[in-house]
N, C-alpha and C positions, 0 to 999 in steps of 0.2 A: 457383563462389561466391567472392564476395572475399575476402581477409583477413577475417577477425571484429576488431572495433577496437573498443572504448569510448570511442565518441562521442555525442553530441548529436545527432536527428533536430529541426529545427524546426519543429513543428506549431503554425501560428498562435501563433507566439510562446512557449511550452512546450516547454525543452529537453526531449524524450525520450530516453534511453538507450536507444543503442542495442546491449542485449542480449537475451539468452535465458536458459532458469533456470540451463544450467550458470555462463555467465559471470556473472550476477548472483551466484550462491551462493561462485563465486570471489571477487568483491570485497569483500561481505559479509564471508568467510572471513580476508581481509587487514583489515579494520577488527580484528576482534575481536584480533589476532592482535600489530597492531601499535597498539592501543591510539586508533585515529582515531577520532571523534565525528562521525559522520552519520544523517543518517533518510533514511528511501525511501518516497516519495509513488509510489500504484501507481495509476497513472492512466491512464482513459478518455477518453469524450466527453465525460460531464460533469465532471471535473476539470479538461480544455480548456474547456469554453464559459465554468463558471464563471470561468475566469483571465479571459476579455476582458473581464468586468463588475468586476474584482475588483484592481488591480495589484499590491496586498500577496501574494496569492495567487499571480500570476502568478511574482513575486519567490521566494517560500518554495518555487515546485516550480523554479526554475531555481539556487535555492543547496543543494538536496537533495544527497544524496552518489552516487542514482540516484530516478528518474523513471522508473520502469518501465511500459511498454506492456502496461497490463491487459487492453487488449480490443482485439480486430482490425483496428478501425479504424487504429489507434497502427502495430500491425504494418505493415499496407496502406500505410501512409504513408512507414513507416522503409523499405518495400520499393523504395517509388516512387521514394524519394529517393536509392538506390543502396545502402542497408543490407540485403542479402540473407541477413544472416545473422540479423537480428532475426527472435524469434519472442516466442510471448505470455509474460509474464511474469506470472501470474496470481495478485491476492493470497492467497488461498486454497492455491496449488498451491507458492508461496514457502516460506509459513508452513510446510506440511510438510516441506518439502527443506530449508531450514534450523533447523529440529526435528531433523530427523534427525540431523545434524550435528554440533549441538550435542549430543545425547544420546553421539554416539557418543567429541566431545572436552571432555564436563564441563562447556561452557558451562550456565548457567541462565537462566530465563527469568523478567518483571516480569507479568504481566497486566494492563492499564490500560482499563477500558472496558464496554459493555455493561450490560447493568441488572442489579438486585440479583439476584444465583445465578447468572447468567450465567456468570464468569470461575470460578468455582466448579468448574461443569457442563462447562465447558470442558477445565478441566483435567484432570478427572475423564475424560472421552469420549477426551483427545491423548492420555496417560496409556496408555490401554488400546491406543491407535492404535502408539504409537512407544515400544517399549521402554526405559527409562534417561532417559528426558526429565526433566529440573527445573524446578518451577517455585520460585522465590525467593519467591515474594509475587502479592498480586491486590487490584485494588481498584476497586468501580464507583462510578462520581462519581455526587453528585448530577446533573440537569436544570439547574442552574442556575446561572451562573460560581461559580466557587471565590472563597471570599474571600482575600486576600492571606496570610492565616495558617492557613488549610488549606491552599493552595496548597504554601507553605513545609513545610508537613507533611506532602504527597503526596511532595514532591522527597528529604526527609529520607528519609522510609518506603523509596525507591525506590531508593534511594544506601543507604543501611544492609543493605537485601539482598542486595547486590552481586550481582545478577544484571547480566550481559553484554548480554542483548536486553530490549528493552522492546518489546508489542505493544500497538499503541494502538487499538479497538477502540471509533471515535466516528464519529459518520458525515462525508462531505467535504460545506465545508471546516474542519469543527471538527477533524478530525484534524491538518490538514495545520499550521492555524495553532497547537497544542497543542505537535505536534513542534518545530516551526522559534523557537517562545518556551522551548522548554526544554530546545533542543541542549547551550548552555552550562551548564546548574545540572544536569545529570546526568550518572554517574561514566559511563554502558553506552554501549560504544561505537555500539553502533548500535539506530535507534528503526523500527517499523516502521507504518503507519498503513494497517491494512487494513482495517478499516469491518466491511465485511460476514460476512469473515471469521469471527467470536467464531459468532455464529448457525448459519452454515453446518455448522463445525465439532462444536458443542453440539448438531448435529442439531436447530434448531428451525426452521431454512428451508431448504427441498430448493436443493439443484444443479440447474443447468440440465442438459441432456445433454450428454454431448460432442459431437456433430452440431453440436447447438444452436452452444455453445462457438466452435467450429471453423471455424464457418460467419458466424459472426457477429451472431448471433441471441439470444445471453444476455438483451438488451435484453426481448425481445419476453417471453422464458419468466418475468423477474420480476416484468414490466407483470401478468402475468395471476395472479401470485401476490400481488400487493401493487399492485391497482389504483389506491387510493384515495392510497396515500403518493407512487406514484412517476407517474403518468399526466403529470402535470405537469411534471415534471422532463424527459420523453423528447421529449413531443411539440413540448417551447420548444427544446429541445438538437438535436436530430439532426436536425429538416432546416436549423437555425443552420448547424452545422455544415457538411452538404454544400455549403451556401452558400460557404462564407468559406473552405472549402478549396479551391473553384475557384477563387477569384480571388486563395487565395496558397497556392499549393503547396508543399508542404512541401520542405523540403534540408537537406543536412547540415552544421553549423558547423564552424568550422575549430577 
């Protein structure tokens, strides 16, 4: 295996990180530590296809602090392109490992996301999950943009709790653009934008299996839990996707 290095994989224009959850929870661990301000967009196929429709998007996951490879594809990619030490960086499987971490070095946590009770129930469920965990604050937006003076009030709320991590728990690419407009007006050094995560968590939408997972196959296990929201998302994305990764293969940046 190569060195492991903290580089860029380029998939279709998408710097990916090319790490795994220890290195990831290492850098992360350097943010808090030494005070830097970034978010980490934890992306798949469709936070890649969305970027080719999207260039603002495209932008906010290549100025992130990491782009982690949520799903296999990412991996398969960073493999192809000579990163053999990448493995999946799964937002779900983040959240806990840098939970834990925090708990164990007094970091606290924001909750940003999910519907009403959700961030709630959430914390209630980590809570029970990971001993010493803090949460600082939580708060679920409306549906509908914030107006410029809520907004201002979200940031105050979130900066006044002095919590370290902010989880932002909206779906892509509302997260990603949420994170990347309010790197600069938040004291927490690091923002995390894991979607799906808040649900999973709060126990209201199962896990795929690990097979599933491992295999590549997550896609398929949520298609059939959530036919109606996401059928249209996989079927327009993934075979885009296999398209446009043959005709530009991924590599590593310098």
């Amino acid at each position: 295996m190569s060195d492991p290095q903290l580089r860029r994989v380029d998939v279709l224009g998408v710097g990916v990180s090319t790490v795994n959850q220890d290195m990831a929870l290492a850098e992360v661990t350097r943010w808090v530590e030494t005070g830097e301000r970034h978010y980490v967009c934890v992306t798949g196929v469709h936070g890649v296809m969305e970027s080719q429709r999207d260039p603002e998007l495209l932008a906010i996951h290549n100025a992130s602090g990491l782009t982690t490879p949520d799903g296999m594809p990412m991996v398969w990619a960073g493999h192809k392109a000579g990163a053999d030490w990448m493995d999946r960086v799964y937002g779900p499987d983040l959240m806990l490992n840098v939970l834990a971490r925090a708990a164990e070095r007094g970091w606290t946590s924001f909750l940003y996301g999910g519907k009403d009770g959700v961030p709630e129930l959430l914390a209630e469920k980590l809570a029970e999950r990971i001993p010493g965990v803090k949460f600082a604050g939580m708060y679920s937006p409306p549906f509908r943009p914030l107006t410029e003076e809520e907004d201002a009030g979200v940031v105050k709320r979130i900066n006044d709790s002095g919590a370290q991590l902010v989880w932002v728990g909206l779906s892509t690419p509302k997260q990603e653009r949420w994170m990347a407009a309010h790197r600069d007006r938040l004291n927490a050094p690091a923002m995390f934008g894991v979607g799906a995560a808040f649900d999973f968590h709060a126990g209201l939408v199962p896990q795929a299996p690990p097979w599933m997972q491992r295999n590549g196959l997550e896609w398929f296990y949520r298609l059939t839990k959530e036919p109606k929201r996401l059928w249209r998302r996989y079927f327009k994305n993934n075979p885009a996707y296999l398209r446009e990764i043959r005709k530009r293969p991924p590599f590593l940046r310098d």
